[in-house]
C-alpha positions in Angstrom: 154.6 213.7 -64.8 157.1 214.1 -61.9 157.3 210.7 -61.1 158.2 210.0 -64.5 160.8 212.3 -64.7 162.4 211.0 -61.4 162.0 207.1 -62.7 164.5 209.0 -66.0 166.7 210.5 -63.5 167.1 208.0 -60.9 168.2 205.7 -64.4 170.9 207.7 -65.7 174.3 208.2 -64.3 174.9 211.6 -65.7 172.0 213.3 -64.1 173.3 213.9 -61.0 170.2 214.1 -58.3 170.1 215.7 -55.1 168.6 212.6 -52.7 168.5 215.1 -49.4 165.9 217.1 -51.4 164.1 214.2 -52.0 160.6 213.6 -50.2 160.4 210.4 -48.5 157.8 209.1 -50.7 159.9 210.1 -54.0 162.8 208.0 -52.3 160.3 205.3 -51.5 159.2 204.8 -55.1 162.7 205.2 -56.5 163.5 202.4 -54.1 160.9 200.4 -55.3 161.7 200.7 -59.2 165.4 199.9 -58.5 164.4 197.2 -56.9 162.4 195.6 -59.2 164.8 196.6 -62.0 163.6 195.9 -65.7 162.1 193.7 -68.2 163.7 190.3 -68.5 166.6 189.6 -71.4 168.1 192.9 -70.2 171.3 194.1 -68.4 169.5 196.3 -65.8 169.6 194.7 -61.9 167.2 193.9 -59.9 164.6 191.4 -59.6 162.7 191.8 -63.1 159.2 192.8 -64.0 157.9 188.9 -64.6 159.6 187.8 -60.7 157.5 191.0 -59.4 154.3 189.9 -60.8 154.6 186.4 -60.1 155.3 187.8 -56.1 152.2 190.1 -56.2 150.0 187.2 -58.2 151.3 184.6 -55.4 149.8 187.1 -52.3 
């Protein structure tokens, strides 16, 4: 349930978020998602969902 709440959080720019309070492995995973970014057809940045599956399917 955390992690869920921290994937909302790390989305929104009015929730302002402490990072220093942050474990490593919190930081880790909100790297991750921003990385990969969101479904494709949408505004969001990042890679997209279909380019990260194709990468994992390709290992």
């Amino acid at each position: 349930m955390g992690s869920l709440f921290l994937r909302s959080c790390s989305s929104y720019s009015w929730f302002s978020l402490d990072i220093g309070e942050l474990t490593l492995s919190s930081k880790v995973y909100m790297m991750g998602l921003i990385f990969i970014g969101a479904a494709p057809g949408s505004t969001s940045d990042g890679i997209k969902i279909i380019t990260f599956v194709v990468i994992l399917l390709t290992l």
